[in-house]
Backbone bond lengths (Angstrom), bond angles and torsions (degrees), N, CA, C in turn:
res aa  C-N    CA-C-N  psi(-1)  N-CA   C-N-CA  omega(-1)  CA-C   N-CA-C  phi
1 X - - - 1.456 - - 1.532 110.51 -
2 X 1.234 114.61 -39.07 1.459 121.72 175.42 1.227 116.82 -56.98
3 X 1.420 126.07 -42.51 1.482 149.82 -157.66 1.852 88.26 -66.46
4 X 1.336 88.40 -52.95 1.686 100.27 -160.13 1.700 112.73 -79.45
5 X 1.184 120.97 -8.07 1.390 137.39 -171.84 1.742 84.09 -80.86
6 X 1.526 96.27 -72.55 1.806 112.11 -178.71 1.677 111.47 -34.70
7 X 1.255 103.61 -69.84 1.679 105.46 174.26 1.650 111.60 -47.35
8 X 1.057 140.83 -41.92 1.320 150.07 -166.12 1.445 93.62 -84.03
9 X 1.103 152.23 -14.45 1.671 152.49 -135.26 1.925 79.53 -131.46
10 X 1.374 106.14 -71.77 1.477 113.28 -167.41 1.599 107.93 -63.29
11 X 1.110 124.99 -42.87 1.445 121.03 165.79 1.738 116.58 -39.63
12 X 2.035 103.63 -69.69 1.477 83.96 179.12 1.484 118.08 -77.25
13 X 1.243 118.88 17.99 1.586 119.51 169.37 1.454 109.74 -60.92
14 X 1.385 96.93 -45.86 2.071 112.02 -157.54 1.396 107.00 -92.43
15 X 1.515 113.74 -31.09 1.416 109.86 -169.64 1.929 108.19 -61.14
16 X 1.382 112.59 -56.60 1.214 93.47 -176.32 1.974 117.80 -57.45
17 X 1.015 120.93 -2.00 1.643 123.19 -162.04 1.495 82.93 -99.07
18 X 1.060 148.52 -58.14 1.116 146.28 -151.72 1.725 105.89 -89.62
19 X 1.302 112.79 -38.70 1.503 101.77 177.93 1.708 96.25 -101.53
20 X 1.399 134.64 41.76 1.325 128.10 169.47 1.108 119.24 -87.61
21 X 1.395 118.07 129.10 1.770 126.41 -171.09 2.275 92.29 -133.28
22 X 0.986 76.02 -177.08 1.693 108.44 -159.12 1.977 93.87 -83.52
23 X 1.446 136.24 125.92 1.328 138.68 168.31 1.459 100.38 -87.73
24 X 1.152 80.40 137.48 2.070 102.83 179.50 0.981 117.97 -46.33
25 X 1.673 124.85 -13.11 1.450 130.72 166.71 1.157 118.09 -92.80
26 X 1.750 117.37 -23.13 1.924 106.43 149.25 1.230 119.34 -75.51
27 X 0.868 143.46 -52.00 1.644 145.18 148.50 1.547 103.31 0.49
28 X 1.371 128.42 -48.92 1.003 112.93 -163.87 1.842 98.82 -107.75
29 X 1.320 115.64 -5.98 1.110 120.41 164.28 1.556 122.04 -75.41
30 X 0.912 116.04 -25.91 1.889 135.26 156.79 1.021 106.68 -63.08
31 X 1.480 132.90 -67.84 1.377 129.96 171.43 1.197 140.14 -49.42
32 X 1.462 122.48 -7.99 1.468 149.93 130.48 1.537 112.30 -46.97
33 X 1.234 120.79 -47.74 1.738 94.00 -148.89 1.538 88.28 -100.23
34 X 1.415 95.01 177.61 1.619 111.75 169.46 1.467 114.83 -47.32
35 X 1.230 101.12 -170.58 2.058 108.68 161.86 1.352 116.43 -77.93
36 X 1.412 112.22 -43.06 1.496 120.88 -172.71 2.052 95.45 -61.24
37 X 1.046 91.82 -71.31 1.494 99.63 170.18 1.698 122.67 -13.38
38 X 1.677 78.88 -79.91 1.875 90.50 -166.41 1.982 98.22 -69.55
39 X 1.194 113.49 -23.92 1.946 105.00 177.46 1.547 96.18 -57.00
40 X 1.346 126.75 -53.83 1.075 100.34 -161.18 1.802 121.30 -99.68
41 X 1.696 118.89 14.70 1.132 104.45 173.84 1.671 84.14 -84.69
42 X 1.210 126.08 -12.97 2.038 98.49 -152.05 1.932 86.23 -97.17
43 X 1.675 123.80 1.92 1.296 97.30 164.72 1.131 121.45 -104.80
44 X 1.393 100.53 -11.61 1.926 97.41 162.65 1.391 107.40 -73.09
45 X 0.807 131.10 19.92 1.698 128.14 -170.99 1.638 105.93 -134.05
46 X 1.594 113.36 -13.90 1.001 119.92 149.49 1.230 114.94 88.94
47 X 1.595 110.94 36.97 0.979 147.08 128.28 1.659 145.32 -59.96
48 X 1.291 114.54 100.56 1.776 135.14 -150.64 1.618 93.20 -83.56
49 X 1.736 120.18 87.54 1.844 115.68 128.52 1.324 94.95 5.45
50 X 1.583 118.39 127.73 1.590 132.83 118.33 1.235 112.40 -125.77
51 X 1.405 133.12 -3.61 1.711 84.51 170.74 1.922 83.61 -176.47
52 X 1.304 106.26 153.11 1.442 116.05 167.30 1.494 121.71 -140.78
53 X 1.476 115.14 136.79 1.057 118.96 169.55 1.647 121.07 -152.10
54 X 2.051 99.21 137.43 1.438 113.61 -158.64 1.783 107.01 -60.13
55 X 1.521 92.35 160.94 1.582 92.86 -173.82 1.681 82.51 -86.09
56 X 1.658 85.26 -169.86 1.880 102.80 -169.25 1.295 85.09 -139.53
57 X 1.386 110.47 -167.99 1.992 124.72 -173.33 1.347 82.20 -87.63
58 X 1.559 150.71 0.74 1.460 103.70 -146.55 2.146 83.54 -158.37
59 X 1.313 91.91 -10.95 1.589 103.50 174.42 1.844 128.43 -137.73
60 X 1.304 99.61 121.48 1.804 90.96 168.03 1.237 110.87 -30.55
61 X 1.679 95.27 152.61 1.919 103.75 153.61 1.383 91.87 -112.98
62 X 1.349 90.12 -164.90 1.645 104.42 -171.22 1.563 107.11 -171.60
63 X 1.428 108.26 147.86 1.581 120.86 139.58 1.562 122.93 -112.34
64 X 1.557 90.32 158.55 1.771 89.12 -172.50 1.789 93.76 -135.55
65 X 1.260 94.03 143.80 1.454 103.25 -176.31 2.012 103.83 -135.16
66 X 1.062 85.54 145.42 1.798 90.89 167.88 1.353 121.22 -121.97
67 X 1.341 117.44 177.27 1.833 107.46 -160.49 2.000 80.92 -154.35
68 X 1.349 97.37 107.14 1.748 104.66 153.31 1.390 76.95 99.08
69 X 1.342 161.49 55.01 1.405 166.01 159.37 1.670 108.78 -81.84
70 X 1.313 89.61 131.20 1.726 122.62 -146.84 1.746 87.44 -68.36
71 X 1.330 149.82 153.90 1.248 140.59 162.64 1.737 109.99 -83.32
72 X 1.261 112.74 -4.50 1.253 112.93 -162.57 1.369 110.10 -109.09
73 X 1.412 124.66 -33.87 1.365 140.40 -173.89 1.838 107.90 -146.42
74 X 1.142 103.59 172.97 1.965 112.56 -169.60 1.750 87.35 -92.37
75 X 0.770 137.72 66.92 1.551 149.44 -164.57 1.816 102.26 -136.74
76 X 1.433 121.48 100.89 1.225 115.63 171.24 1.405 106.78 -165.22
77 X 2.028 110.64 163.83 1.376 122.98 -178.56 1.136 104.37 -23.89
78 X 1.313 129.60 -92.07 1.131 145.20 -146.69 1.660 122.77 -120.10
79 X 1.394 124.31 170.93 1.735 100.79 164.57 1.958 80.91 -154.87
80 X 1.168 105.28 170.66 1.228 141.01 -165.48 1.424 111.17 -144.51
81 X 1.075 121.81 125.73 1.530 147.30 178.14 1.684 93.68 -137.35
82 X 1.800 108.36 118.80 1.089 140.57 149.01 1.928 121.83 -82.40
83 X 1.127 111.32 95.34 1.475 107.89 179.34 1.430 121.40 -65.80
84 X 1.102 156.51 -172.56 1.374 160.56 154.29 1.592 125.94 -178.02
85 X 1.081 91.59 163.24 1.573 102.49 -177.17 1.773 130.96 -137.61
86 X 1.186 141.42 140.48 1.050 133.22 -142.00 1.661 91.89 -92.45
87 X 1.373 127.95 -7.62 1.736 129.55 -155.40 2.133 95.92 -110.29
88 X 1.001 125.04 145.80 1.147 110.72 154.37 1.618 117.90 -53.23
89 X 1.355 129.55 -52.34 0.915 165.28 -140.22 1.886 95.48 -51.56
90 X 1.739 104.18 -35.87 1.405 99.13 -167.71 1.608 93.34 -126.94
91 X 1.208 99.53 125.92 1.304 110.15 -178.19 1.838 118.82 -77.72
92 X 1.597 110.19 160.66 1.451 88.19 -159.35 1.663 107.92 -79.43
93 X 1.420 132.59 172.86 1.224 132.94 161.41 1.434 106.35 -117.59
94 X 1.563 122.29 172.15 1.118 130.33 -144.37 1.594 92.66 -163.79
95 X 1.522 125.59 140.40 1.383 132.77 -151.62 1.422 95.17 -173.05
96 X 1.682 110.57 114.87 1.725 139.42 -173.82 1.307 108.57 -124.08
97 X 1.567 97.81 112.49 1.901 87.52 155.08 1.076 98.04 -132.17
98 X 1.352 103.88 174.04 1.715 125.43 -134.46 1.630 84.69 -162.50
99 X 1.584 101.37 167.79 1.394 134.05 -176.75 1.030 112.65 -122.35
100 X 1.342 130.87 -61.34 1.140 147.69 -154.88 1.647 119.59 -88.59
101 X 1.605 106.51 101.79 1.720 112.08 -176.96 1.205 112.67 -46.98
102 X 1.065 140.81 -39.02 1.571 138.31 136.76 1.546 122.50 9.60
103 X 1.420 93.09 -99.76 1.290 103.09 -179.31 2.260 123.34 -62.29
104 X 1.218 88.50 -25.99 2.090 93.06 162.66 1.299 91.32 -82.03
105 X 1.068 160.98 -31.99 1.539 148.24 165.02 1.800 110.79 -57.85
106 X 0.780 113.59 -43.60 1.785 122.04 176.64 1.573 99.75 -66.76
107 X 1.591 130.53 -62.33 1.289 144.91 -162.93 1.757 92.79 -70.50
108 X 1.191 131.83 -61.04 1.165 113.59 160.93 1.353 149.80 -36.74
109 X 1.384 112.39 -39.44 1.691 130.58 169.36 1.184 107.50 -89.63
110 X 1.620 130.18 9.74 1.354 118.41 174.05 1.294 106.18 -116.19
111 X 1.792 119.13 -23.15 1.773 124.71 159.62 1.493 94.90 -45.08
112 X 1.224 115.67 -77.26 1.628 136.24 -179.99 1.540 116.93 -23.64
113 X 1.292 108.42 -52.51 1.798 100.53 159.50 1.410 133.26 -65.30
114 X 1.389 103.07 -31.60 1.369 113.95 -170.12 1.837 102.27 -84.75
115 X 1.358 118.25 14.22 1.069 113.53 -161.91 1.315 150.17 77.99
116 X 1.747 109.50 -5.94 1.034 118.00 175.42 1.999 126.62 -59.55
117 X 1.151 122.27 132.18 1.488 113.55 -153.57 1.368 100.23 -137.57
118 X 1.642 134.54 131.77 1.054 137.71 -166.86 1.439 123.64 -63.33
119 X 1.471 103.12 121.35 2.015 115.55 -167.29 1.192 91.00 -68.98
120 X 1.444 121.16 -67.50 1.622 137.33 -142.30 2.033 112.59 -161.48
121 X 0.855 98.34 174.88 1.969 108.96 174.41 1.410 99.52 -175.36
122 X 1.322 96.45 154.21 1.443 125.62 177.03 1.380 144.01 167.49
123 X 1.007 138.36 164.96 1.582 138.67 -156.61 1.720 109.37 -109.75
124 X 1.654 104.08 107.22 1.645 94.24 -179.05 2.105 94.54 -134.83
125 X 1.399 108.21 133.62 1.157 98.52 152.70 1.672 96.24 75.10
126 X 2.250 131.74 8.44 0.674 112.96 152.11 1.454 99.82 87.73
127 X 1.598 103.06 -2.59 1.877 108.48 174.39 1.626 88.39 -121.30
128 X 1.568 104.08 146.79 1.634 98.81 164.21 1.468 94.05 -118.39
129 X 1.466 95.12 147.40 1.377 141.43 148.88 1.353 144.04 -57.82
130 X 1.415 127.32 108.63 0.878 100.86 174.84 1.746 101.37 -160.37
131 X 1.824 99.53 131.38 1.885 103.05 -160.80 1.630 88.89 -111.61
132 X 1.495 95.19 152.69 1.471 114.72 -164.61 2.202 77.76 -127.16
133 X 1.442 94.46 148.94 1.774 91.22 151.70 1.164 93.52 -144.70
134 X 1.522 110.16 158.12 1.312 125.50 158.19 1.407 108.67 -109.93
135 X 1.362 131.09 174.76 1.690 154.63 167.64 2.103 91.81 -14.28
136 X 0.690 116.43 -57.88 1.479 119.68 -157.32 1.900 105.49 -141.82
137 X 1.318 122.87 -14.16 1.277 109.94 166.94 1.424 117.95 -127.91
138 X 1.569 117.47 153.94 1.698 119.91 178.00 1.722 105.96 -125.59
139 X 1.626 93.88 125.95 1.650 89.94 -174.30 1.211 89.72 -100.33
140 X 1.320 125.57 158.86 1.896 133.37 161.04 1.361 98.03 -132.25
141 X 1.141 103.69 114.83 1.683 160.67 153.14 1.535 137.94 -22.14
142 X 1.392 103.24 8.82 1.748 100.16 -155.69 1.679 118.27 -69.58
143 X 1.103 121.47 118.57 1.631 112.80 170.68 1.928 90.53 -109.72
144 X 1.790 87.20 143.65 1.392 112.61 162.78 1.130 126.80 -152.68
145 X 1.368 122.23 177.42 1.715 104.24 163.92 1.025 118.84 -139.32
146 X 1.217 116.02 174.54 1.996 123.55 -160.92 1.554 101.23 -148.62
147 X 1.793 92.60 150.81 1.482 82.38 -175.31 1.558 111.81 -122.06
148 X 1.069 117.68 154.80 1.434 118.47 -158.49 1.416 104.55 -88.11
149 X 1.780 125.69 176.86 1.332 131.62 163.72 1.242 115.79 -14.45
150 X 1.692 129.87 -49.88 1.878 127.12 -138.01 1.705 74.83 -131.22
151 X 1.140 136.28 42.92 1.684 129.33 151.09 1.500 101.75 68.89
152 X 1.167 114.31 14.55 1.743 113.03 179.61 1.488 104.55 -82.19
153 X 1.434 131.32 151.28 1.236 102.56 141.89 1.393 103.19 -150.77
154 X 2.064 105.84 -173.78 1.058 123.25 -143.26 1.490 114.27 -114.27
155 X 1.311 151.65 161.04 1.726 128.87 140.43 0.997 121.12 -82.47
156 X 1.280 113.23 152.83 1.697 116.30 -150.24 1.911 84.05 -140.82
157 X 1.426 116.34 109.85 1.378 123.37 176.68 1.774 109.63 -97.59
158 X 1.087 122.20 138.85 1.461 125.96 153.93 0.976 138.08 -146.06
159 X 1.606 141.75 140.87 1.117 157.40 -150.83 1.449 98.63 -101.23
160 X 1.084 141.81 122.21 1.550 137.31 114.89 1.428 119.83 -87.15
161 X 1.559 90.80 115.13 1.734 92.97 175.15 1.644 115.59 -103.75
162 X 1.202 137.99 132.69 1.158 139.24 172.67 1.759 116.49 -136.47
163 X 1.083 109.13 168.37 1.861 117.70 175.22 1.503 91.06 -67.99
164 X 1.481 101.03 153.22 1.801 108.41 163.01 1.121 142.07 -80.74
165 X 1.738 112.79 -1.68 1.212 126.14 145.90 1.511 130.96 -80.17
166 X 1.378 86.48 -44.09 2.237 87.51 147.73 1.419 138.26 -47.56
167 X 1.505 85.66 -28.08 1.930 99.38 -171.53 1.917 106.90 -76.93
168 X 2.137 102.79 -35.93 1.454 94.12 -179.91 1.547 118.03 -64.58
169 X 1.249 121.62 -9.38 1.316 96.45 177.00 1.538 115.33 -103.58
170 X 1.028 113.02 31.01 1.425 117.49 170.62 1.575 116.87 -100.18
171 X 1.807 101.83 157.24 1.352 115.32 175.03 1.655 100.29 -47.94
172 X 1.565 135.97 -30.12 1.624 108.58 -153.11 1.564 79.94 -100.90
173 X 1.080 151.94 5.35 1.495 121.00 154.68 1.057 118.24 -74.62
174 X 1.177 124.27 83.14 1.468 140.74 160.09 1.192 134.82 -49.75
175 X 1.519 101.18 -30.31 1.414 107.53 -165.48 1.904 111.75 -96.81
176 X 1.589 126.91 -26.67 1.455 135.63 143.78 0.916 113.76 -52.35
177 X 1.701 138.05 -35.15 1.316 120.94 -165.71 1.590 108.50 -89.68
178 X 1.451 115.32 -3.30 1.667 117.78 179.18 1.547 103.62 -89.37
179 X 1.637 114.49 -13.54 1.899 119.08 -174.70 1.608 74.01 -61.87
């Protein structure tokens, strides 16, 4: 009985550490800070650097980090793309994909509290779309799927979060650029 108390104790010990991802309210707490900043909350959080590159006058930079990354292949939970810009002028954006229906089920019901309420949806490129805004932020939405080595495949969810004045000058405001 003891054995099994222990195993049952160590199980829910590990499960949350091993399936732990980032809440939509750090997400947007990353998307606040600088680079120096956001590198090091997402590696204390245990989140793996792959790759950086400087912005230009005319393009974001970015870092990209992954979380649960395979040692064998670029294959992992999650990834993170930090946007940036060299101007105050454009604030940074921040871009999550995820695996797990789970967690786009959580990120969804937490737009949804905060008020976020559906702009637009739609089908481009065989990915659908779909942007939520709230008071001051616009997430865009894409679920798709991909198929792996053996013809299986998977859904592949992602978040772009940005300000809502950031969001009008983008390709997914669709719906100002038809005024």
């Amino acid at each position: 009985m003891k054995n099994i108390l222990t195993l049952i104790l160590f199980t829910l010990v590990t499960i949350p550490s091993i399936s732990q991802n980032l809440s939509l309210k750090q997400l947007i707490t990353v998307r606040k800070k600088n680079m120096a900043e956001a590198e090091e909350y997402l590696t204390l959080r245990n989140w793996s650097f792959i790759s950086a590159e400087s912005a230009t006058t005319d393009k974001y930079g970015g870092l990209s980090f992954a979380y649960n990354k395979s040692k064998f292949n670029d294959n992992a939970e999650s990834f993170i793309w930090l946007y940036f810009s060299d101007s105050e002028n454009y604030p940074n954006r921040l871009s999550i994909q995820i695996h797990k229906k789970e967690k786009y089920n959580e990120y969804i019901t937490q737009i949804k509290k905060w008020g976020g309420k559906i702009y637009d949806s739609y089908i481009e490129d065989d990915v659908f779309f779909k942007v939520y805004q709230g008071s001051t932020i616009t997430y865009i939405i894409s679920t798709s799927t991909q198929k792996d080595d053996f013809s299986s495949s998977s859904t592949i969810y992602s978040f772009f979060i940005l300000e809502n004045d950031d969001f009008k000058h983008t390709k997914h405001n669709r719906k100002e650029s038809k005024q």
